[in-house]
C-alpha positions as CSV (number, residue, x, y, z in Angstrom):
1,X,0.0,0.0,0.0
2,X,3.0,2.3,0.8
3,X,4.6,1.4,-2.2
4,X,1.8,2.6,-4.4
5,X,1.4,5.5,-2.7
6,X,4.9,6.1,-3.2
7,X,4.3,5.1,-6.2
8,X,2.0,8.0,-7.4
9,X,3.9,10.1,-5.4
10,X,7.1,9.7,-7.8
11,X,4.7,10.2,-10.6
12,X,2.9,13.0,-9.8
13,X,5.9,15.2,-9.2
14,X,7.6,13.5,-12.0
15,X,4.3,15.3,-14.1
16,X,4.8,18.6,-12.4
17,X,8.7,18.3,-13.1
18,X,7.8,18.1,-16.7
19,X,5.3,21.0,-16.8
20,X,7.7,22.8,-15.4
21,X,10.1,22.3,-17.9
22,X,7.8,22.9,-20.9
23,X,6.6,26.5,-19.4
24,X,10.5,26.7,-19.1
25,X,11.1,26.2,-23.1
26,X,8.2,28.1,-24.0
27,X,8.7,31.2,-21.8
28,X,11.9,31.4,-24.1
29,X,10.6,30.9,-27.7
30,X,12.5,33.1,-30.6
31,X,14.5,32.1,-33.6
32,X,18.2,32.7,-34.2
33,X,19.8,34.9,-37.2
34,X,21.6,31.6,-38.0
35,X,19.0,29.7,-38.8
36,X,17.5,32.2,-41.4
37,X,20.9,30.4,-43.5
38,X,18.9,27.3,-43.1
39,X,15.9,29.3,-44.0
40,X,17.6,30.8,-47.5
41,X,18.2,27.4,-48.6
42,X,14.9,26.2,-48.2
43,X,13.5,29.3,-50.1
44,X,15.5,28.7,-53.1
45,X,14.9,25.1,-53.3
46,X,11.1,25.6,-53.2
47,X,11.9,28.5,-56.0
48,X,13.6,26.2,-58.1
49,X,17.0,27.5,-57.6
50,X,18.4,24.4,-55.9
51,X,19.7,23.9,-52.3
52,X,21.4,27.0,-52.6
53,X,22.3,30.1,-50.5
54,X,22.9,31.6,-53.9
55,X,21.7,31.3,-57.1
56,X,23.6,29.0,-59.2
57,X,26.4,28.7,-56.3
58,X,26.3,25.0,-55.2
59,X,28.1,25.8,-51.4
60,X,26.2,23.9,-48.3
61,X,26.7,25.9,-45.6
62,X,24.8,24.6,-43.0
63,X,25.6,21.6,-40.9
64,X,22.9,19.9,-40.2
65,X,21.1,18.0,-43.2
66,X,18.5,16.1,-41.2
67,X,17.2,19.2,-39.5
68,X,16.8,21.1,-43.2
69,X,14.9,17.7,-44.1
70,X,12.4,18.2,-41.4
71,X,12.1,22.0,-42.2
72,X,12.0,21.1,-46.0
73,X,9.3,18.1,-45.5
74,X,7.1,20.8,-43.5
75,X,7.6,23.4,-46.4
76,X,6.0,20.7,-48.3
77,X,2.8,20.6,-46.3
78,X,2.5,24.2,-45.9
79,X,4.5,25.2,-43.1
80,X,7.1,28.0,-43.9
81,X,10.8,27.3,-41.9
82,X,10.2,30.4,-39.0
83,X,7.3,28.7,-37.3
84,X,8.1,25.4,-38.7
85,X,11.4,25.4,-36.8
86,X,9.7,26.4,-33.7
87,X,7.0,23.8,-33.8
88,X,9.8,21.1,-34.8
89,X,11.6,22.8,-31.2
90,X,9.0,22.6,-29.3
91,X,8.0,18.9,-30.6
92,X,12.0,17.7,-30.0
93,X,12.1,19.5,-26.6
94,X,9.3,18.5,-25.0
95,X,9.7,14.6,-26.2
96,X,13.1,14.6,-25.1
97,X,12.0,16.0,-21.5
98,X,9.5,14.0,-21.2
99,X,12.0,10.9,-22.1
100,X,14.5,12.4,-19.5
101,X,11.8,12.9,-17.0
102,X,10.9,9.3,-16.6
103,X,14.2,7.6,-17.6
104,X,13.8,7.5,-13.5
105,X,12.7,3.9,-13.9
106,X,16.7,2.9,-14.7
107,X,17.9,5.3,-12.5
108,X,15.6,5.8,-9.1
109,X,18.1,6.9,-6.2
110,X,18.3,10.0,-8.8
111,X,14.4,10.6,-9.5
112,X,15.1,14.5,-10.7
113,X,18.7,15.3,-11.2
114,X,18.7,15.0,-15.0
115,X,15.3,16.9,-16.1
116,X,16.3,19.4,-13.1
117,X,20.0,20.2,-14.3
118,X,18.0,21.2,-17.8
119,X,15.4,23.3,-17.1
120,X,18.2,25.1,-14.5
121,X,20.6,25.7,-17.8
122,X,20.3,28.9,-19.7
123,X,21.6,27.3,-22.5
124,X,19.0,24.5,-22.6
125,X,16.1,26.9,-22.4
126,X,17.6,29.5,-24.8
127,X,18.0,26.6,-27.7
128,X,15.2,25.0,-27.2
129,X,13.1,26.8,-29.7
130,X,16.1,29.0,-31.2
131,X,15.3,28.0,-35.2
132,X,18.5,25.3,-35.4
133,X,19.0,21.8,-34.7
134,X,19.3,22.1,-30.8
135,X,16.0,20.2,-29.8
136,X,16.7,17.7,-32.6
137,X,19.9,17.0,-30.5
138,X,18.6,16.7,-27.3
139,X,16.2,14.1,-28.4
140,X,17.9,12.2,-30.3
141,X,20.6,11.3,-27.3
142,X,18.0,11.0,-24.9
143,X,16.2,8.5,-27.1
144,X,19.9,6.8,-27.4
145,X,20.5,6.6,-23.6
146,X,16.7,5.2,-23.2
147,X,17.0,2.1,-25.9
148,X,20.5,1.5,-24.5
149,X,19.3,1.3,-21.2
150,X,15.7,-0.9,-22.3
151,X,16.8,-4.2,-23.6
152,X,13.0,-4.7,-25.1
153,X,14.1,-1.8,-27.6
154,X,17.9,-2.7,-28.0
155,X,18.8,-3.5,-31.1
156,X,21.3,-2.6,-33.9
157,X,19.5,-1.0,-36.4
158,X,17.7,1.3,-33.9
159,X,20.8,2.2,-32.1
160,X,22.8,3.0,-35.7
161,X,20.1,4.8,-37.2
162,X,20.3,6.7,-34.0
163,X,23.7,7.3,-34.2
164,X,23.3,8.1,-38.1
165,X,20.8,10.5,-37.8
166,X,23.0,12.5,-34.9
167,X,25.8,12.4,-37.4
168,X,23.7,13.8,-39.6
169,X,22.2,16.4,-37.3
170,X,25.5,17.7,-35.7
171,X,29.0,16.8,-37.4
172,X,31.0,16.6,-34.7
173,X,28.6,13.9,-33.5
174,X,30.4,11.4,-35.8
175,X,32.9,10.7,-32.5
176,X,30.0,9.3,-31.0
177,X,29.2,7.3,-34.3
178,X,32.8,6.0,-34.6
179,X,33.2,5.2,-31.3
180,X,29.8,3.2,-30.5
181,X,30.8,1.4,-33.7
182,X,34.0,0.2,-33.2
183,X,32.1,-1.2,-29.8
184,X,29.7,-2.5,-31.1
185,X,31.7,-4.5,-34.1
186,X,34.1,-5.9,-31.3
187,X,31.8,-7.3,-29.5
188,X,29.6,-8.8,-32.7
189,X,32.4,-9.3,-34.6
190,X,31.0,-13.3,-34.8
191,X,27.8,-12.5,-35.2
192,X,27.4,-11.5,-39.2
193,X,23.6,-10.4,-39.1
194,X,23.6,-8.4,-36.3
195,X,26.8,-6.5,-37.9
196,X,24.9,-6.3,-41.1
197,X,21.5,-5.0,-39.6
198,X,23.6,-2.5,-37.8
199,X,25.5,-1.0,-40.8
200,X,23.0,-1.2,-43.4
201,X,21.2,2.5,-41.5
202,X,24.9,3.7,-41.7
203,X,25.3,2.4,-45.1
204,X,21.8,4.0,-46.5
205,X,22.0,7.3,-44.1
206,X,25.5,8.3,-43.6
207,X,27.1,6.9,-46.8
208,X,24.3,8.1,-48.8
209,X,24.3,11.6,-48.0
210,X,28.0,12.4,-48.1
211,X,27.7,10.3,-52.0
212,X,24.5,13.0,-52.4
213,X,26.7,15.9,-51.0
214,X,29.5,14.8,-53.4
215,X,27.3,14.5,-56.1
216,X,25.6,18.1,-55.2
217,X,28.1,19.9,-53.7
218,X,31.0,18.4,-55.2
219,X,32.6,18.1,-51.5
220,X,32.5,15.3,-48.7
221,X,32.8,18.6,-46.2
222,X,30.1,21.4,-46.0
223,X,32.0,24.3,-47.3
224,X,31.7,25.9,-43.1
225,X,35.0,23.0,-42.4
226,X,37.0,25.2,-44.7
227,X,35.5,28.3,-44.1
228,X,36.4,28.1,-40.4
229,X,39.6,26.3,-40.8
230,X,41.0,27.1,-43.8
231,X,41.6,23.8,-45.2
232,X,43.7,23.0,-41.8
233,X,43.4,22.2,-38.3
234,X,43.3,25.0,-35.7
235,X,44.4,23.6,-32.7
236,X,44.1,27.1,-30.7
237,X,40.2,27.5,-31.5
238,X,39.8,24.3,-30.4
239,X,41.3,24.7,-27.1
240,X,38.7,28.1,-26.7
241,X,36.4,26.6,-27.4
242,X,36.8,23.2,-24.5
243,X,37.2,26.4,-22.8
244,X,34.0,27.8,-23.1
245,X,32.3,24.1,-22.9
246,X,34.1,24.0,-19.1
247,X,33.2,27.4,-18.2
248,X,29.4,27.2,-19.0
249,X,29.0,23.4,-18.5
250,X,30.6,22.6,-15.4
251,X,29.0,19.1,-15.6
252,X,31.3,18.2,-18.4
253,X,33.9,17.9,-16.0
254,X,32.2,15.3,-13.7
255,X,31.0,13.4,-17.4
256,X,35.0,13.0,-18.2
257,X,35.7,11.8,-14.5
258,X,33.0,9.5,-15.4
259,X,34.5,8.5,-18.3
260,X,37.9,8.2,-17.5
261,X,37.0,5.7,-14.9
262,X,34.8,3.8,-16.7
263,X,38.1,3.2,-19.1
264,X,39.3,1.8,-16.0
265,X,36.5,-0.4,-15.0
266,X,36.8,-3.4,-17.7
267,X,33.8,-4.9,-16.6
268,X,31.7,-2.4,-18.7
269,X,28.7,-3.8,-20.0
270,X,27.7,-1.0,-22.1
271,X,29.3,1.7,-24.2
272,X,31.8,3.2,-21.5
273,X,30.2,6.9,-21.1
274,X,26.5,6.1,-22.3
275,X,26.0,3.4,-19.3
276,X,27.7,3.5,-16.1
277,X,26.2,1.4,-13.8
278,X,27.6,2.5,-10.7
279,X,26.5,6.2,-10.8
280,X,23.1,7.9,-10.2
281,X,22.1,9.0,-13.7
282,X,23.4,9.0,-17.0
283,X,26.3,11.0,-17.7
């Protein structure tokens, strides 16, 4: 009896935790200057000038291809790309909360640190509903951590279409890609089907585009890689900008503590810094 009580405790608050968030988001709607580069694109495409910022200039300069699909696919039903990419915010934001708020089920000794830490960070609210791929993001990780963690939804071609479709959201996301893979493949190495059903998304999403971007573009890079390095590696940016990450994410710190013990621990049953075991919530 107490433990149903308890029960509907959890869940109630759990409910007001995730109202909370969403008044949280949507107190902080708007639409970045970036994304109206997004928005050109989509313009010209739909005026027959190609995927282009400028007519008859095949350059991609934005970064995330799956997000300008969802803003292209909603042009096609009617929706123009300023309140499509706040609906598509909004939509991303609030699923991913939600999937945050009650990911409690793995994780119970730490009920609301997760969904409290993001509705506490500027930066969280701010993107939410800013016009770019933010909310995109931050669902598609959370949905990562929550079929990693439920083995009823674990399997390899959900987690690589996953990990494609965050490749193809954010570049620098390919890490995560690469490094899930080369986990995954070492410990399936014997079994062939599963190796297959997890490379074909990779194969279809990943491979394709950058053949499509090739094709289009004439590149395997968006044309922002040399734009911001100059065909090289700037080591001194890079430093700025762990930085910055440091200096306005302080929990990135405790994440790499995490991980670098986990590298430790050899008894990992999971992907080292998407499921530690031993700690309260995900990292």
């Amino acid at each position: 009896m107490l433990s149903n009580r308890l029960y509907y405790i959890n869940l109630t608050l759990l409910f007001l935790l995730f109202i909370l968030g969403a008044y949280s988001i949507i107190s902080r709607i708007w639409v970045s200057e970036d994304a109206y580069i997004t928005f050109k694109y989509i313009d010209n495409l739909f005026a027959n000038n190609g995927l282009t910022f400028n007519k008859g200039e095949r350059v991609e300069g934005f970064t995330h291809p799956l997000w300008a699909g969802l803003l292209i696919f909603l042009r096609l039903i009617g929706i123009s790309s300023h309140p499509g990419s706040i609906v598509l915010g909004l939509v991303f934001s609030f699923a991913g909360l939600f999937i945050s708020v009650f990911l409690y089920k793995y994780y119970k000794k730490a009920i609301f640190i997760l969904p409290t830490l993001l509705i506490v960070n500027d930066g969280f609210r701010d993107f939410a509903t800013s016009g770019l791929e933010f909310s995109l993001t931050f669902f598609l990780i959370v949905l990562l951590f929550a079929i990693i963690l439920d083995k009823e939804l674990h399997n390899p071609v959900a987690l690589s279409t996953i990990l494609s479709c965050l490749y193809l959201t954010r570049p620098e996301l390919g890490i995560v890609l690469a490094y899930y893979s080369i986990f995954y493949f070492s410990k399936n190495y014997k079994n062939f089907l599963n190796l297959f059903k997890f490379g074909l998304p990779i194969l279809f999403l990943v491979v394709g585009y950058h053949g499509f971007r090739l094709y289009y573009y004439g590149d395997i890079f968006p044309n922002t890689y040399y734009a911001k390095s100059g065909g090289g590696t700037n080591y001194t940016q890079g430093i700025k900008y762990l930085q910055h990450a440091i200096r306005y994410s302080p929990f990135l710190v405790f994440a790499s503590l995490v991980f670098l013990y986990s590298i430790v621990k050899k008894k990992a049953q999971k992907p080292i810094f998407l499921y530690i075991e031993k700690f309260w919530f995900v990292a």
